[in-house]
C-alpha positions in Angstrom: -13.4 -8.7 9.6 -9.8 -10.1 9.3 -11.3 -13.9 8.9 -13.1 -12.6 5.7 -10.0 -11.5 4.4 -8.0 -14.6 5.5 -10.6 -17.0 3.8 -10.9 -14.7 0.8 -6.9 -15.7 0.6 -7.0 -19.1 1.3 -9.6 -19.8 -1.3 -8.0 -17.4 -3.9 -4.5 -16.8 -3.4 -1.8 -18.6 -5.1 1.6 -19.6 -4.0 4.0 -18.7 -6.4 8.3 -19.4 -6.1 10.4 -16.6 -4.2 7.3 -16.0 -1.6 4.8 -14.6 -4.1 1.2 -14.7 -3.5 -1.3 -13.9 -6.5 -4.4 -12.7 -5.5 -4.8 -11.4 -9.3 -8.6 -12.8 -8.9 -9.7 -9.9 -6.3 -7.0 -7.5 -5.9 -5.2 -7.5 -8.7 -6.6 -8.2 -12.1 -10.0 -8.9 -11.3 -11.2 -6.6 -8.7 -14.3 -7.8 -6.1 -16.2 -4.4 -5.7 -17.8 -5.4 -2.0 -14.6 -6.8 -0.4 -12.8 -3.4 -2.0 -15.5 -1.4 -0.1 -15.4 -3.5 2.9 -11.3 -3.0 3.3 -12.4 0.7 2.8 -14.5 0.3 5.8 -11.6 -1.6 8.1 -9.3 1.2 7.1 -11.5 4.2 8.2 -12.3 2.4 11.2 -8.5 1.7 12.1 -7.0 4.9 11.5 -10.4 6.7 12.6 -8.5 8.4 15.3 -4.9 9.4 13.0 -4.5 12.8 11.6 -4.8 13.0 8.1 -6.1 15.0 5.1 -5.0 12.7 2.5 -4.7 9.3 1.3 -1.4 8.1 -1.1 -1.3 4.6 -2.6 0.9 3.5 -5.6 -0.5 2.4 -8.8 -1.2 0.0 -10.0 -2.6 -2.5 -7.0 -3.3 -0.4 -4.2 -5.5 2.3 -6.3 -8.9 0.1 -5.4 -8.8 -0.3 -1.4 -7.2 3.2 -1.7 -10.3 4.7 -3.7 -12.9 2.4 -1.3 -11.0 4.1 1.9 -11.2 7.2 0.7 -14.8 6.8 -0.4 -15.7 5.6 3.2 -13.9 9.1 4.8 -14.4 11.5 2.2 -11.0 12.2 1.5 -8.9 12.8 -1.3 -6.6 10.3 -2.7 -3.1 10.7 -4.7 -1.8 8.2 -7.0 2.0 8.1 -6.8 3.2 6.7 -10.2 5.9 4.3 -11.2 7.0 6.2 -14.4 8.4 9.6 -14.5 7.3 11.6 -17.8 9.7 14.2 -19.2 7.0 16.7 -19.5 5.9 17.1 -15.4 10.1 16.7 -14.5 9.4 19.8 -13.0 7.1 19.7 -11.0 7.3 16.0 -9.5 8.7 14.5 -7.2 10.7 11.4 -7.4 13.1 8.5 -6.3 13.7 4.7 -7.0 12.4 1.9 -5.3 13.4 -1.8 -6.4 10.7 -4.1 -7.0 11.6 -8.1 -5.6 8.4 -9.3 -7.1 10.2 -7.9 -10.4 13.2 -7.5 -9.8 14.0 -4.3 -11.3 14.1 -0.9 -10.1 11.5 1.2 -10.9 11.4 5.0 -10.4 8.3 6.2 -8.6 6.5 10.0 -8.8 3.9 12.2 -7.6 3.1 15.8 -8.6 4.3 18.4 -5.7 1.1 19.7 -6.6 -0.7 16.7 -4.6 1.9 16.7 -1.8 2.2 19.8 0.2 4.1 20.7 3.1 1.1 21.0 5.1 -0.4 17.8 4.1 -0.3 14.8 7.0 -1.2 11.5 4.1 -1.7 8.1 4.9 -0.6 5.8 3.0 -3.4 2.6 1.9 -1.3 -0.8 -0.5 -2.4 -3.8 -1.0 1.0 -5.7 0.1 3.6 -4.7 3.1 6.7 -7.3 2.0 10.3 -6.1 2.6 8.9 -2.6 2.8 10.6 -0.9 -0.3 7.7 0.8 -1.4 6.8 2.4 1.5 10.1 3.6 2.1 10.4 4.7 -1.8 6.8 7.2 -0.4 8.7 7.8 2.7 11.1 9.8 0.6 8.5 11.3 -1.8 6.9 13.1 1.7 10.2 14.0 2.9 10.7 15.9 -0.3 7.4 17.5 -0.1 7.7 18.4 3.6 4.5 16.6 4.6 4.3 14.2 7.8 2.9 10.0 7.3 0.1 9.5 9.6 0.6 5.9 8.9 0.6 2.8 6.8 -2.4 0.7 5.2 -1.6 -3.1 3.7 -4.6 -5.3 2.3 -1.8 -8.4 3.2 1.2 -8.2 5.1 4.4 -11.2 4.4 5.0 -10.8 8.4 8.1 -12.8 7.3 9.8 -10.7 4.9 10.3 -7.9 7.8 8.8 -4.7 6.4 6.9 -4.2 9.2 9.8 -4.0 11.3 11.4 -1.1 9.0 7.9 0.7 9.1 8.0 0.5 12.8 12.0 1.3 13.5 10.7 4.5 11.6 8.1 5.3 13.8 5.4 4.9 11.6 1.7 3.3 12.6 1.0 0.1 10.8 -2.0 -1.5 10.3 -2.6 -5.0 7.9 -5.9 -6.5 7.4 -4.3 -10.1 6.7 -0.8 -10.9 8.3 0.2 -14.2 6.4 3.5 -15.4 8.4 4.6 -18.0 5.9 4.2 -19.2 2.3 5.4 -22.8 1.5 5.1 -25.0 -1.4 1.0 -24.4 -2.1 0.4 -23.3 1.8 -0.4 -20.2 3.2 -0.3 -19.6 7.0 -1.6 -17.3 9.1 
């Protein structure tokens, strides 16, 4: 299943300065339904053995192959946000998490209603980088008291080391496409 995924990249993907990859025409901006259900399919086959009640992804990027996984296991899926809004301060949970592809820092938050202490959530994105994300929902469960069954990534940067955190943590991590180097207009695998 990986080689579909690799080939999808290599015939889409775009090299961009500072180790970007656009894949804005089947991930990103333009979705392709069938591929979204297929990575659906790879994750419920991966983590078919973990523990979990719940999915988490992060707006905006990793709602589809979140939605297609959960769709494939019948489970429920929470959308962590990247904006707090002064009316839910309350009851929301929330830290920041800098964003390289941006380079800002943007504040991420999910409703303690959606995250329970007895929840075990794993967590589906469509890119595993330097791993800032991850460890931005890493605090968001710590705050709700629930336990990470693991860690989903459409495409990994193998050579930006988030794996490595993810792992140092003791989390399971699983990535569909593991690109280990983006050069000039090259991709590598």
């Amino acid at each position: 299943a990986s080689d579909v995924y690799k080939r999808q990249i290599l015939s889409e993907g775009k090299c961009l300065d500072g180790g970007i990859l656009k894949v804005d025409g089947f991930i990103n901006h333009q979705m392709d339904p069938d591929l979204m259900m297929a990575i659906g399919k790879e994750f419920a086959e991966r983590f078919k053995d973990s523990d979990y009640n719940k999915i988490v992804t992060i707006e905006a990027s990793g709602i589809a192959p979140a939605i297609a996984m959960g769709i494939a296991t019948h489970r429920p899926v929470v959308f962590v946000k990247k904006k707090k809004k002064p009316s839910t301060m309350q009851n929301t949970l929330s830290t920041v998490v800098h964003s390289f592809t941006k380079n800002i820092d943007v504040t991420i938050c999910a409703s303690k209603e959606f995250l329970q202490p007895d929840d075990r959530i794993l967590v589906i994105d469509d890119f595993l980088a330097r791993g800032n994300t991850a460890q931005g929902i890493i605090e968001l469960a710590n705050q709700a008291g629930c336990k990470i069954a693991g860690f989903g990534f459409v495409i990994e940067k193998t050579f930006q080391n988030g794996r490595k955190l993810l792992i140092d943590g003791g989390y399971r991590v699983e990535s569909l496409a593991q690109i280990t180097a983006l050069e000039g207009n090259k991709i590598s695998f």
